[in-house]
C-alpha positions in Angstrom: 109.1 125.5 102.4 109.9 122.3 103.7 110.3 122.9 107.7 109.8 119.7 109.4 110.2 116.0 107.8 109.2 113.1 109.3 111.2 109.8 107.8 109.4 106.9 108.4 112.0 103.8 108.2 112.0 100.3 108.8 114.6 97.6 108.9 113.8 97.0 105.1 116.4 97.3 102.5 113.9 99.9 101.3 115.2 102.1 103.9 118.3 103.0 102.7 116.9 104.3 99.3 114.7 106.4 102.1 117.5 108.0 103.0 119.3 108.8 99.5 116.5 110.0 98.8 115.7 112.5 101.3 119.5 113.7 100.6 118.7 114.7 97.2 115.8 117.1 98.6 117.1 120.7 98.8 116.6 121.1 102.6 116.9 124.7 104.5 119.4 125.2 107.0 116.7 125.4 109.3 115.0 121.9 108.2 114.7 119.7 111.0 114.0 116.1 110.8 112.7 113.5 112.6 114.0 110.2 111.5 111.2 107.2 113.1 111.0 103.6 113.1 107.5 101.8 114.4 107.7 98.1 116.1 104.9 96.4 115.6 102.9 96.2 119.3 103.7 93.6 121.7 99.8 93.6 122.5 98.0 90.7 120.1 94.8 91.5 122.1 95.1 95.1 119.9 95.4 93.4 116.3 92.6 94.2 114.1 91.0 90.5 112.9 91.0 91.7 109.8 95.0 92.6 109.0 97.7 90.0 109.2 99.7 89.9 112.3 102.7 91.1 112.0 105.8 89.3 113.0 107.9 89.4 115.6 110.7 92.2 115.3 113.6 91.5 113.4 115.6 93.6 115.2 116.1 94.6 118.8 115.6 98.4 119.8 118.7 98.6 120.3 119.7 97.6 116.4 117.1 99.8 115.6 118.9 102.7 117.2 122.3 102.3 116.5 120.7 101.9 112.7 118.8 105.3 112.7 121.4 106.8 114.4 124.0 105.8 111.6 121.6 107.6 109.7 121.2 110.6 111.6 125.0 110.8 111.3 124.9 111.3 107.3 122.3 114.3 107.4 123.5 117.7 107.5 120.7 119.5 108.7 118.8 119.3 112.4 117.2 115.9 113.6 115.8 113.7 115.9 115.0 109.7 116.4 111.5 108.5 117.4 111.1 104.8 118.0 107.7 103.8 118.6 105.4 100.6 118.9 101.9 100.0 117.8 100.2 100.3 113.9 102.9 101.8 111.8 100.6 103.9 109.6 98.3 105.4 112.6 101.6 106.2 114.6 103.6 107.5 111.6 100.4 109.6 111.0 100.3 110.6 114.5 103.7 111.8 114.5 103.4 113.9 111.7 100.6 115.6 113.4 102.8 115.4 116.9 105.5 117.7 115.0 103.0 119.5 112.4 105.1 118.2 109.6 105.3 119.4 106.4 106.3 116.3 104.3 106.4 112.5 105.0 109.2 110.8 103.4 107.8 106.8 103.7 109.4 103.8 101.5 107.1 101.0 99.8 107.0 97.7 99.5 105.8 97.2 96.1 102.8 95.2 97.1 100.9 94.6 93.7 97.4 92.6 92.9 95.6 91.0 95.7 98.4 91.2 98.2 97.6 95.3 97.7 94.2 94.8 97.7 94.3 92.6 101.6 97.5 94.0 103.4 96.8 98.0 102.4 100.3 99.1 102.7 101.2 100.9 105.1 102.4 104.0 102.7 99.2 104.0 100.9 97.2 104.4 104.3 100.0 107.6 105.7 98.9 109.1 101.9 95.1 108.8 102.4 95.6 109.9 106.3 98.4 112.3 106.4 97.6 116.3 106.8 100.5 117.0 105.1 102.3 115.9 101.9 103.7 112.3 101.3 106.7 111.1 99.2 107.1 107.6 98.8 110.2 106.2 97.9 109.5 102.7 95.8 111.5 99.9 95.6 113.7 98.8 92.6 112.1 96.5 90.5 
């Protein structure tokens, strides 16, 4: 049974599809989900040499909030908001261990060809890591 979910989201238009997605999911009464959103960190002196920097946000905490909260709003079972910083795989993995979750609901880019091969998505990384099961949630093409 499906206990605990973390939803990993980010200021993509993948993220809606996220959440229609995890509506369709048959959740217990007693589900609780935790809704997160990872800004990249502020820190360049932390960025591995070999992974592109990311970018600066695109949106202020406080869009980010307001955002997952509008989200939060549409769910009818138990949840919470858990806005982070640093690499979004190893903290989306290290909130599913945090909370001892029992699914990862994670959206992907579609990266294809080389671009896979270099960037390693971030949802490919949360499957390999991740104690616990992973549904990814692709793009339409």
């Amino acid at each position: 049974m499906l206990n605990t979910i973390l939803v990993a989201l980010d200021d993509s238009e993948i993220a809606e599809r996220v959440i229609e997605t995890l509506g369709s999911l048959m959740l217990s009464q007693n589900a609780h989900v935790i809704l997160c959103h990872v800004f990249p960190s502020s820190d360049a002196t932390e960025l591995p040499a070999d992974r592109p920097h990311p970018d600066l946000p695109k949106l202020s905490y406080f869009q980010v909030e307001k955002q997952l909260q509008t989200y939060q709003e549409k769910l009818a079972v138990k949840s919470q908001l858990e806005l982070v910083s640093g690499d979004a795989a190893d903290e989306i993995i290290r909130l599913a261990n945090i909370y001892k979750a029992d699914l990862v609901v994670i959206g992907n880019r579609g990266l294809t060809g080389m671009k896979k091969i270099v960037l390693r998505s971030v949802s490919t990384q949360v499957m390999e890591e991740a104690h616990c099961s992973v549904l990814v949630v692709k793009s339409h093409r």
